[in-house]
C-alpha positions in Angstrom: 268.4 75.5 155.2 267.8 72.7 157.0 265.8 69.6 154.6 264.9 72.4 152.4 263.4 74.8 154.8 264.9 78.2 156.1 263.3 80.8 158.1 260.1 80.8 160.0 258.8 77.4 158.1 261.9 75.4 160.0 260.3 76.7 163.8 257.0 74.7 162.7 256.8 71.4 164.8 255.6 68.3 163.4 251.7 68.8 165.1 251.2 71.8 162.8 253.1 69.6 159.4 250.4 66.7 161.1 247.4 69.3 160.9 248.3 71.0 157.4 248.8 67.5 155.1 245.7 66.5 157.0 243.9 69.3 155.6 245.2 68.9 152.1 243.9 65.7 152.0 240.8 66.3 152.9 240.6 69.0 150.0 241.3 66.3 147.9 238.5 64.7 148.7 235.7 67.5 148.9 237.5 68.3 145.2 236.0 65.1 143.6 233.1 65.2 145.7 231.1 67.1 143.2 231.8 64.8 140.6 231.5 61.5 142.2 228.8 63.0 144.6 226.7 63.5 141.1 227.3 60.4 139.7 226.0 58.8 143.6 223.1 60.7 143.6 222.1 60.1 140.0 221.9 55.8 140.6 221.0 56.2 143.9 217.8 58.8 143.8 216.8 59.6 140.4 217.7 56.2 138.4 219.8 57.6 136.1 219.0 61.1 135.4 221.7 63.2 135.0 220.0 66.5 134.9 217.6 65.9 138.1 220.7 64.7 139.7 223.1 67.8 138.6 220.3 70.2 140.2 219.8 68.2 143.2 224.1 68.0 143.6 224.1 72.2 142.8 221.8 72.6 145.7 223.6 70.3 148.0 226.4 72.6 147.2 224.8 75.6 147.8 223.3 74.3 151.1 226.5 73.4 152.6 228.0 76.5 151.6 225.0 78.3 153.2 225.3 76.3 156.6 229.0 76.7 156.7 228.6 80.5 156.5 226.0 80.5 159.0 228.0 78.2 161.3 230.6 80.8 161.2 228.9 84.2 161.3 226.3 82.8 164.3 226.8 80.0 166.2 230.8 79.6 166.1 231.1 81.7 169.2 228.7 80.7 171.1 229.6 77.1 170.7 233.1 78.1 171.0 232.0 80.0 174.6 230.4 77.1 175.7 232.5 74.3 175.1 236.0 75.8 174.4 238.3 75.4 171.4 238.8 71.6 172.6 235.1 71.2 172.6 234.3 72.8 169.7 237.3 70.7 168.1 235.6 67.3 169.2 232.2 68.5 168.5 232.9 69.3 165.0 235.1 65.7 164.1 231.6 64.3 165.8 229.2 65.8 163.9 231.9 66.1 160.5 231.9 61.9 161.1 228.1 61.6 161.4 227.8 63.9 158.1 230.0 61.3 156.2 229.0 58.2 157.8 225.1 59.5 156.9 226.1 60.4 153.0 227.2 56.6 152.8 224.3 55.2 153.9 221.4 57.4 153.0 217.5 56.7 153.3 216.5 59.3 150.8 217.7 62.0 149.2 216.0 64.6 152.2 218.3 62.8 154.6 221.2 63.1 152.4 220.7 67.0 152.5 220.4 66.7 156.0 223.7 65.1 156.4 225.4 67.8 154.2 224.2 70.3 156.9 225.9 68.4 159.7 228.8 67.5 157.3 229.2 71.5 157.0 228.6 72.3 160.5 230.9 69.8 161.7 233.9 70.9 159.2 232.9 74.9 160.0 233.0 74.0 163.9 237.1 72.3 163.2 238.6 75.6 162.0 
């Protein structure tokens, strides 16, 4: 084995090893986004309450599961048909960018759902 890898995992080149620690990284982050995303939410929109804030991060949830599903049942092909895997690629960092850039910097907790919907869309659109 060559640095510890034999077989089929030696023929990977380094854009795949790129991609794949990329993607582990970002799990690291959606991992403690629940927690930290509560504790946001909870000083940010409802001054303190835990519980309001709990519900309110349990939706979110729920919501960006929902539009990820839906972005990959119904409109992943079409996109995919109309702009290519390229296009779909760029599309989804775009809109995956906007989703975080919008959580940072949100105007009310409405918009803040909004941006978990283009958050999911964008991350569904990547894969």
């Amino acid at each position: 084995p060559v640095g510890g890898l034999s077989g089929r995992w030696r023929g990977l080149g380094w854009p795949v090893w790129i991609i794949a620690t990329g993607s582990c990284l970002q799990m690291l982050g959606f991992a403690a986004f629940e927690a930290l995303g509560t504790l946001y939410v909870q000083e940010e929109f409802f001054d303190g309450d835990a519980d309001e804030a709990t519900l309110f991060v349990s939706i979110a949830l729920s919501v960006f599961a929902i539009a990820g599903l839906t972005t990959n049942i119904v409109l992943y092909d079409h996109i995919h048909k109309c702009v290519g895997l390229q296009g779909s690629i760029v599309l989804g960092g775009l809109l995956g960018f906007l989703g975080v850039f919008g959580i940072g910097f949100p105007i009310n907790q409405w918009f803040f759902m909004a941006e978990v919907v283009i958050l999911a869309v964008g991350e569904n659109l990547m894969l």
